[in-house]
ZALODREN-924778 format. One record per residue: x, y, z of N, C-alpha, C, O in turn; residue in three letters. Coordinates in pm, whole numbers. Layout:
<nodes>
{{X,Y,Z},{X,Y,Z},{X,Y,Z},{X,Y,Z},ALA} ...
</nodes>
This chain:
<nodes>
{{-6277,-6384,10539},{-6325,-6512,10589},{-6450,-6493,10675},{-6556,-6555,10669},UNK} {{-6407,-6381,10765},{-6560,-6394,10812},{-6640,-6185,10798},{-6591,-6072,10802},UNK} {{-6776,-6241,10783},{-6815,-6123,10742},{-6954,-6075,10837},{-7020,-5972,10824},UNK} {{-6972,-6180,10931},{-7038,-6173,11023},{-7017,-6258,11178},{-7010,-6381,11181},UNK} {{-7013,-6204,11255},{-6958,-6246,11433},{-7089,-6217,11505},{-7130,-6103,11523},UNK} {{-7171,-6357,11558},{-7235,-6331,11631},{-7155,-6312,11787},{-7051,-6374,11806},UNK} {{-7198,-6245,11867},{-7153,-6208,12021},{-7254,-6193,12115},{-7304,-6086,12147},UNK} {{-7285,-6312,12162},{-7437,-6303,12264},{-7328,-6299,12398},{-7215,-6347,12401},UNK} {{-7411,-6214,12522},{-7394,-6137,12593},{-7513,-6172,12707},{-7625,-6199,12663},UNK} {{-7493,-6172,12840},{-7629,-6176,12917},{-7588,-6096,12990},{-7595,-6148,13101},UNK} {{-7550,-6003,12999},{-7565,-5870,13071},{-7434,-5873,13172},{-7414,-5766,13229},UNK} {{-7359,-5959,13196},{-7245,-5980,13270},{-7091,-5935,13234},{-7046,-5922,13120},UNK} {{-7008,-5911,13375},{-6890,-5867,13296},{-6807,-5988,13214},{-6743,-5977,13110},UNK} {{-6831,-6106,13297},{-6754,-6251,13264},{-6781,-6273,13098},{-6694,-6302,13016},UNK} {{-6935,-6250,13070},{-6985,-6232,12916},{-6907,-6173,12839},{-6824,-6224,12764},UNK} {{-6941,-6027,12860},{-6815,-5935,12767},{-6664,-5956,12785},{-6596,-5873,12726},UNK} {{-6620,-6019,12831},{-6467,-6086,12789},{-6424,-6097,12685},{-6312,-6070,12641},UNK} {{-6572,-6168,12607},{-6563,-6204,12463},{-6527,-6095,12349},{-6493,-6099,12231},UNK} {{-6556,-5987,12454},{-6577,-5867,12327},{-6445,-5816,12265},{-6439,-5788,12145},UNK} {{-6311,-5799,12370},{-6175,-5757,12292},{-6149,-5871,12157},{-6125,-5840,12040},UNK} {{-6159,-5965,12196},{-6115,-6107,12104},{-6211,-6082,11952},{-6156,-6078,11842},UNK} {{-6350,-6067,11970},{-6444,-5986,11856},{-6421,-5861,11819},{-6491,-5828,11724},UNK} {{-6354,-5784,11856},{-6374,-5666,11836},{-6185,-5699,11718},{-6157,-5693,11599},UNK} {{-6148,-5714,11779},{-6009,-5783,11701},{-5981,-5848,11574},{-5898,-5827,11485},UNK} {{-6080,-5940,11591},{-6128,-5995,11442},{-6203,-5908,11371},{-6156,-5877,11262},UNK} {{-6326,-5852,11408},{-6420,-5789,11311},{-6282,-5695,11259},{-6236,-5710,11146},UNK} {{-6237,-5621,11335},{-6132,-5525,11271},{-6054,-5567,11191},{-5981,-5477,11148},UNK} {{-6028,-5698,11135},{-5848,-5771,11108},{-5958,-5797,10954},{-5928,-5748,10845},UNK} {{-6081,-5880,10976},{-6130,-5927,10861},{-6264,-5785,10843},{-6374,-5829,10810},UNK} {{-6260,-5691,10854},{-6372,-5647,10785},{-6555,-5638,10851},{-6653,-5569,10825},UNK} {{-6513,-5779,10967},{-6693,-5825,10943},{-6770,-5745,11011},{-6708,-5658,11071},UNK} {{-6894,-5742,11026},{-7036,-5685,11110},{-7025,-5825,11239},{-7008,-5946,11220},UNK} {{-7044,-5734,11386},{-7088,-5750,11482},{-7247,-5811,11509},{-7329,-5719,11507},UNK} {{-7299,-5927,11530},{-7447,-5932,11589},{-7414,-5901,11738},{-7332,-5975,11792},UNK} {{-7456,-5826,11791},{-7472,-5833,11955},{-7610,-5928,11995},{-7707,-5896,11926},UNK} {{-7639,-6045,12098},{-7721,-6086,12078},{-7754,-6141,12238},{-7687,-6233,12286},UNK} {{-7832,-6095,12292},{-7904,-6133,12417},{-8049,-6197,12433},{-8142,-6139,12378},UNK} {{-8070,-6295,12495},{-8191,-6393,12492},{-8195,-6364,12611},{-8108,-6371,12698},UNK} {{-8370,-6310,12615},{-8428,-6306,12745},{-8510,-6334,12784},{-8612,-6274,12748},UNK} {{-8519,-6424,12865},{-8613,-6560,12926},{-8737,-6488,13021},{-8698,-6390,13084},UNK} {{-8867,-6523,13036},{-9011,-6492,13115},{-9019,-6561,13191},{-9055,-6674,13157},UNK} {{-8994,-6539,13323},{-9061,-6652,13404},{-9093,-6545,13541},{-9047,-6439,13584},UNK} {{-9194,-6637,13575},{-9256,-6575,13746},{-9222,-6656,13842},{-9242,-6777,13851},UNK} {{-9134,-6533,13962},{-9126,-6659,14097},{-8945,-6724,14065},{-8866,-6711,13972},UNK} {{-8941,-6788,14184},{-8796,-6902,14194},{-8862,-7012,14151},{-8797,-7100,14095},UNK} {{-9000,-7025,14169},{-9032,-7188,14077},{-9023,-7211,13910},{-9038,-7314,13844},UNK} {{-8988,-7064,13867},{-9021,-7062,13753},{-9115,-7063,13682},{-9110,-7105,13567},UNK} {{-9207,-7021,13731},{-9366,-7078,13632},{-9348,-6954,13528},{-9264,-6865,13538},UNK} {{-9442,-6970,13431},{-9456,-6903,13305},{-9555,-6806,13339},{-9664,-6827,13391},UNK} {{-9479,-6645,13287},{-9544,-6531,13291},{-9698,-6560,13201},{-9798,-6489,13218},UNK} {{-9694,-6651,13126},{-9820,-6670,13018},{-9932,-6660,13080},{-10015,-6585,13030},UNK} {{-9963,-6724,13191},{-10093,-6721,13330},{-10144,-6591,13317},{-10266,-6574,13324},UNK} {{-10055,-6485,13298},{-10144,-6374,13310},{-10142,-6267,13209},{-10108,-6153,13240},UNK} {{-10183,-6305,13072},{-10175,-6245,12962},{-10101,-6085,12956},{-10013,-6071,12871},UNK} {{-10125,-6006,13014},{-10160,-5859,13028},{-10015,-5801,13101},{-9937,-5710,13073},UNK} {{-10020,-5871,13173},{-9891,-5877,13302},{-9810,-5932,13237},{-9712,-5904,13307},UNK} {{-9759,-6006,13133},{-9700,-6085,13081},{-9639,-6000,12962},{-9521,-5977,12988},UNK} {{-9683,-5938,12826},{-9697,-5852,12773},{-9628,-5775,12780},{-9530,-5753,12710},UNK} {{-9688,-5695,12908},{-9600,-5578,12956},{-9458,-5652,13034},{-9358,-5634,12964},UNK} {{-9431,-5723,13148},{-9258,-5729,13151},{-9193,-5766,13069},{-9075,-5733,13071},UNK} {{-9259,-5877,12932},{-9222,-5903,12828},{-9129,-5770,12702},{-9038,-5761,12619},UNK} {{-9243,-5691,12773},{-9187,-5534,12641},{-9052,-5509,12741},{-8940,-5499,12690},UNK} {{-9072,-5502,12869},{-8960,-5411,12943},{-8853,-5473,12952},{-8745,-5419,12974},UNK} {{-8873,-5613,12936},{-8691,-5670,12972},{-8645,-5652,12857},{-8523,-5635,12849},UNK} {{-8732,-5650,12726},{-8670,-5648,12603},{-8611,-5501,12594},{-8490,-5493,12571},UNK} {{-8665,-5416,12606},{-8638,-5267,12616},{-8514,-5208,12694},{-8442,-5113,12665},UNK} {{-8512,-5312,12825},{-8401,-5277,12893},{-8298,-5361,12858},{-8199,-5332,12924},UNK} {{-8272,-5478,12761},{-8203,-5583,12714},{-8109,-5452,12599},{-7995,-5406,12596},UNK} {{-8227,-5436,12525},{-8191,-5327,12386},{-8095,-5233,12406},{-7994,-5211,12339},UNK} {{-8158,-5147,12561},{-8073,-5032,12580},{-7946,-5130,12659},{-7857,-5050,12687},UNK} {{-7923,-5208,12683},{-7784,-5261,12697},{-7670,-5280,12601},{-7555,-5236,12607},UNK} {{-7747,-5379,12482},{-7687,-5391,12362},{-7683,-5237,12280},{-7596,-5219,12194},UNK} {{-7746,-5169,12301},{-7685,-5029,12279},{-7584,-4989,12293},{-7521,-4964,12190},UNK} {{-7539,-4971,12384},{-7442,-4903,12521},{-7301,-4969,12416},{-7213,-4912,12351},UNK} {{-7329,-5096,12439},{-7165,-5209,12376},{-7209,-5161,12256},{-7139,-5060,12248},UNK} {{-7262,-5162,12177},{-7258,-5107,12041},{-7221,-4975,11984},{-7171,-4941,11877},UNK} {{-7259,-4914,12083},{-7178,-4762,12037},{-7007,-4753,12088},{-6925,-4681,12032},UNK} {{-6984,-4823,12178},{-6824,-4848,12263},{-6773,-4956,12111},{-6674,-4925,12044},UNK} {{-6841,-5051,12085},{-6758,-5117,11943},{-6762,-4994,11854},{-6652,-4963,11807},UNK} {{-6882,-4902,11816},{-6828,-4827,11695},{-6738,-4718,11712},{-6679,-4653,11625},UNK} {{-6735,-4704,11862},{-6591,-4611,11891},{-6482,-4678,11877},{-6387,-4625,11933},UNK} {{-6461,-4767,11827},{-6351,-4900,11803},{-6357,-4918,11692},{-6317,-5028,11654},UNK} {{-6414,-4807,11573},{-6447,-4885,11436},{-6505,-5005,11387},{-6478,-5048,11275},UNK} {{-6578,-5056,11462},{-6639,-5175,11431},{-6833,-5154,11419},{-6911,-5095,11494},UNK} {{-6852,-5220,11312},{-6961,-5210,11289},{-7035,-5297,11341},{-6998,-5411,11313},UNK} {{-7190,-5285,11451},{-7244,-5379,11521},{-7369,-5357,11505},{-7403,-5241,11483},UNK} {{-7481,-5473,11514},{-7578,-5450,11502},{-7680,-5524,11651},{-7615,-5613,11706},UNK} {{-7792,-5506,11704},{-7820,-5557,11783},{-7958,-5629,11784},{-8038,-5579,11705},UNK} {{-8006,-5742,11861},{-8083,-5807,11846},{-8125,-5850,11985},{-8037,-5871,12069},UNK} {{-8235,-5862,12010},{-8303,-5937,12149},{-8387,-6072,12090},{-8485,-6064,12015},UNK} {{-8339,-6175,12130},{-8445,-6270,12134},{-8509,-6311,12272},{-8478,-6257,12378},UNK} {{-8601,-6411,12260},{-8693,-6410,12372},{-8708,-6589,12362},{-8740,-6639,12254},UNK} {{-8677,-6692,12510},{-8696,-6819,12457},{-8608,-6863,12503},{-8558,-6805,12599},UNK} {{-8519,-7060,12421},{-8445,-7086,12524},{-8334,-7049,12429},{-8316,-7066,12308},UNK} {{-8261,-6987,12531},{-8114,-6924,12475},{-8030,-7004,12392},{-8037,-6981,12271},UNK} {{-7949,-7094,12432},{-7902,-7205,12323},{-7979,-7209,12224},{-7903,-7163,12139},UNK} {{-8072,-7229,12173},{-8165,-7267,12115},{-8171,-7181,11962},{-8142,-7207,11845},UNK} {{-8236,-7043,12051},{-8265,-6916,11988},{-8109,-6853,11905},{-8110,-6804,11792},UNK} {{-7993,-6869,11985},{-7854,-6816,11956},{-7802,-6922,11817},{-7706,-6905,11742},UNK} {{-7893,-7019,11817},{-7855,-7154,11720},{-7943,-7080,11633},{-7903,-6969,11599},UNK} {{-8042,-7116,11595},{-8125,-7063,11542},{-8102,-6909,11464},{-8096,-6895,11342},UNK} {{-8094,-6829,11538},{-8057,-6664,11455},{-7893,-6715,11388},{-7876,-6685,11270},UNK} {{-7801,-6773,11443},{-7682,-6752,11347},{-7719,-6835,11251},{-7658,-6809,11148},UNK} {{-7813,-6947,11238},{-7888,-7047,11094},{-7916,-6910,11038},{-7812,-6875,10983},UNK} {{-7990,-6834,11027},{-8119,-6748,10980},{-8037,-6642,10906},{-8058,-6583,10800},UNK} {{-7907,-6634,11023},{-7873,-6460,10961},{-7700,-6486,10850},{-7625,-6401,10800},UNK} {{-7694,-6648,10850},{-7567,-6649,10781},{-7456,-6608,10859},{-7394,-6522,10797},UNK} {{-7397,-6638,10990},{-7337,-6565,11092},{-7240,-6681,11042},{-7277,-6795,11014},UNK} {{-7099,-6630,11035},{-6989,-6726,11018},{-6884,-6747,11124},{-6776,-6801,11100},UNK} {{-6919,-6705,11238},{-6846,-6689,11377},{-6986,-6697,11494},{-7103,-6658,11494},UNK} {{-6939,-6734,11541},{-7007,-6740,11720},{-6889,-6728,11841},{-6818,-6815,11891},UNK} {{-6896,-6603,11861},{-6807,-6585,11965},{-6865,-6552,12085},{-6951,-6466,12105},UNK} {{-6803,-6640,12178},{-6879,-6600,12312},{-6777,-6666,12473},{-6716,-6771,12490},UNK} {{-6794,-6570,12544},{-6704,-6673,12665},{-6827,-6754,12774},{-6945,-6746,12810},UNK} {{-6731,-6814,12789},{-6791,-6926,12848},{-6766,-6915,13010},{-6654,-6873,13040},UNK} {{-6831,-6937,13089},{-6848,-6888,13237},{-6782,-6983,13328},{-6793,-6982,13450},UNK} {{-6709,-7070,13254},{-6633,-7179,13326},{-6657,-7278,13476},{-6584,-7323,13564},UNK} {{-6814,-7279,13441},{-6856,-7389,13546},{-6820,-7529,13550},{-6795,-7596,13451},UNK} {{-6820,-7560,13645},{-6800,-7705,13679},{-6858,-7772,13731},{-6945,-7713,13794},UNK} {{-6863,-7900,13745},{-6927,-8021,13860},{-7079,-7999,13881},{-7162,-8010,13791},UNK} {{-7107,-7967,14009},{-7247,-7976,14015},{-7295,-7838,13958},{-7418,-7848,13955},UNK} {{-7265,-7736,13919},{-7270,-7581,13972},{-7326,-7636,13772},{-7445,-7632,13743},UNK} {{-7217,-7680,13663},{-7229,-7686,13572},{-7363,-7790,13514},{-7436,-7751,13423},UNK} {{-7386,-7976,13606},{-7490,-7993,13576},{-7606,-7953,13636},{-7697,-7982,13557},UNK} {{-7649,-7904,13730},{-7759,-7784,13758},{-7791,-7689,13715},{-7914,-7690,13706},UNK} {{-7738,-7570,13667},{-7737,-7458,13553},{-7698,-7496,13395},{-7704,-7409,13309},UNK} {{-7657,-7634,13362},{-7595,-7627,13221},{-7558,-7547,13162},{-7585,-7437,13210},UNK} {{-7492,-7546,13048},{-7381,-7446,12941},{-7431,-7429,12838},{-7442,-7494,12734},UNK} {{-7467,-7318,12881},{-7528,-7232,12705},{-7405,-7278,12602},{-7418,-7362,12512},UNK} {{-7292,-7212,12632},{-7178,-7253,12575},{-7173,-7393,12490},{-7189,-7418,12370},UNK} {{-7146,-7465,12593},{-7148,-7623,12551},{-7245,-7667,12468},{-7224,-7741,12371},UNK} {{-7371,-7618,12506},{-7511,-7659,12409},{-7507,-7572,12250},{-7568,-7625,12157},UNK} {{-7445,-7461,12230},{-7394,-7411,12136},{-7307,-7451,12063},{-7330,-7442,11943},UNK} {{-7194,-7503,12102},{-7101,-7545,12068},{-7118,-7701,11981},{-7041,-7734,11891},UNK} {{-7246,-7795,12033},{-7292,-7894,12030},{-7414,-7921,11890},{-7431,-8019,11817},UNK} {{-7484,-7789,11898},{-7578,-7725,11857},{-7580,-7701,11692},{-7664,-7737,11609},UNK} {{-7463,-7629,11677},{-7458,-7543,11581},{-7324,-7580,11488},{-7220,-7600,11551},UNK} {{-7318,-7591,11324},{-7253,-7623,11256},{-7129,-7512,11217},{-7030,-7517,11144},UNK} {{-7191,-7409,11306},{-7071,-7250,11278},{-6982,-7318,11354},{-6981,-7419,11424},UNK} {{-6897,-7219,11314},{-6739,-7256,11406},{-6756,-7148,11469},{-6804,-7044,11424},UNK} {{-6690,-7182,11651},{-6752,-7108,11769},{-6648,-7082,11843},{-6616,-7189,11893},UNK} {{-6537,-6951,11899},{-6511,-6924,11938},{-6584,-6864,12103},{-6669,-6784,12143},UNK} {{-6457,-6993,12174},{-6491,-6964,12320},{-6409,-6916,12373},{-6299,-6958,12338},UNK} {{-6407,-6827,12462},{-6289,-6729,12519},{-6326,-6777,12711},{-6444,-6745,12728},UNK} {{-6276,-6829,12830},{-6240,-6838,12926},{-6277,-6767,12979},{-6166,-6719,13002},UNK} {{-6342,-6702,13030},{-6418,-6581,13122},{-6368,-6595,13253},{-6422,-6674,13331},UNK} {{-6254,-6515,13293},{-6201,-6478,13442},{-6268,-6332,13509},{-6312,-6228,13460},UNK} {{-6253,-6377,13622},{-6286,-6295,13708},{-6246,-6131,13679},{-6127,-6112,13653},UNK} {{-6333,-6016,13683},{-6262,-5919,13607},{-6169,-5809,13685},{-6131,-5699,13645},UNK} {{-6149,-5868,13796},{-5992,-5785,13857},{-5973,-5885,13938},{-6023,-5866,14049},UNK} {{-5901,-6018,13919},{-5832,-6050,13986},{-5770,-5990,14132},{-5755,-5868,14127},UNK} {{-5736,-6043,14241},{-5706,-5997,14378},{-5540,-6032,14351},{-5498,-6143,14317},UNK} {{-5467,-5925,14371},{-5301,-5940,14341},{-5250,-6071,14507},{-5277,-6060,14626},UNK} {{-5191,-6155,14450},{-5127,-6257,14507},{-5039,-6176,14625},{-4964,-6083,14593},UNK} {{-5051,-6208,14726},{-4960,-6110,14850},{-4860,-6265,14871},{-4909,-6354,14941},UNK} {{-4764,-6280,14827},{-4642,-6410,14823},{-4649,-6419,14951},{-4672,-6532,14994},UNK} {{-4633,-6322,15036},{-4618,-6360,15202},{-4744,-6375,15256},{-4732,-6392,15377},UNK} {{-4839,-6377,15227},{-4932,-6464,15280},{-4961,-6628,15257},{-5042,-6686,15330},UNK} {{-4875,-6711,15129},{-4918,-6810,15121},{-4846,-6946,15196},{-4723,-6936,15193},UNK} {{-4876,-7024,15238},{-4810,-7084,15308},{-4713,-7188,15201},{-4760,-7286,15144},UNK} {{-4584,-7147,15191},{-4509,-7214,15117},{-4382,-7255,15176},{-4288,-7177,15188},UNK} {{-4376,-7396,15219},{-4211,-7389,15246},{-4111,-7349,15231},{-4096,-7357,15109},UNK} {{-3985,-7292,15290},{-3898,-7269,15231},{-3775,-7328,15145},{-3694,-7390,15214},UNK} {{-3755,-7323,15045},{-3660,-7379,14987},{-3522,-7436,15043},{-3432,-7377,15103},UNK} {{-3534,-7579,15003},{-3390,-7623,15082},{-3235,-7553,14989},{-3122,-7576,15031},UNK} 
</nodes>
């Protein structure tokens, strides 16, 4: 059923969550892994566009991609120690967008990805790659819940709970 799983990733642990749940399927059905990270140019907290300065632009342009690559590396050799076959990709641009776009292009029959579980204002101020994917794109899209990645163990006697009558 499926013979290709895209798995975009932004460099986070909450991101790779997604990866046991992919790595599970590619194994069960056979398919190829896209690893896929979009990485955005901008100068400053205002955001302005690295474009202003051709040259300067260029060059951090090569290096985030380079250091994007050697990331999707790293998870790609840990999937093929898992038997799974992965391939990797950097795009550059707006992420939703670009992640829509390459699974059109490459025939991707999965989009798996976790979702960072924002809310309220936190969610309309940053918006959801997720959601805009999900919205986006005619693939069927596996979203996986992205928790915190070691939980703090519950100490029962610290919480304030009545005692039972």
């Amino acid at each position: 059923m499926y013979r290709k799983i895209l798995v975009p990733l932004d460099g986070s642990e909450m991101a790779e969550t997604v990866l046991p749940h992919a790595v599970a399927l590619a194994r069960a059905t056979g398919a190829e892994v896209a690893l896929a990270t979009v990485v955005q140019f901008t100068l400053g907290a205002a955001g302005g566009k690295l474009d202003a300065v051709p040259e300067a632009a260029a060059e951090r342009r090569a290096a985030l991609k380079a250091e994007a690559m050697l990331y999707l590396e790293k998870i790609q050799r840990d999937l093929k120690s898992q038997g799974v076959t992965a391939g990797c990709v950097v795009l550059d641009g707006d992420v939703a967008g670009d992640l829509i776009t390459y699974a059109e292009r490459e025939r991707i029959d999965l989009v798996a990805m976790a979702t960072h579980g924002r809310s309220g204002i936190e969610r309309f101020v940053m918006g959801s790659i997720a959601e805009k994917v999900v919205r986006g794109t005619l693939k069927p899209v596996l979203l996986v819940r992205a928790l915190p990645a070691t939980p703090r163990p519950v100490d029962w006697r610290e919480m304030n709970v009545p005692p039972a009558l």
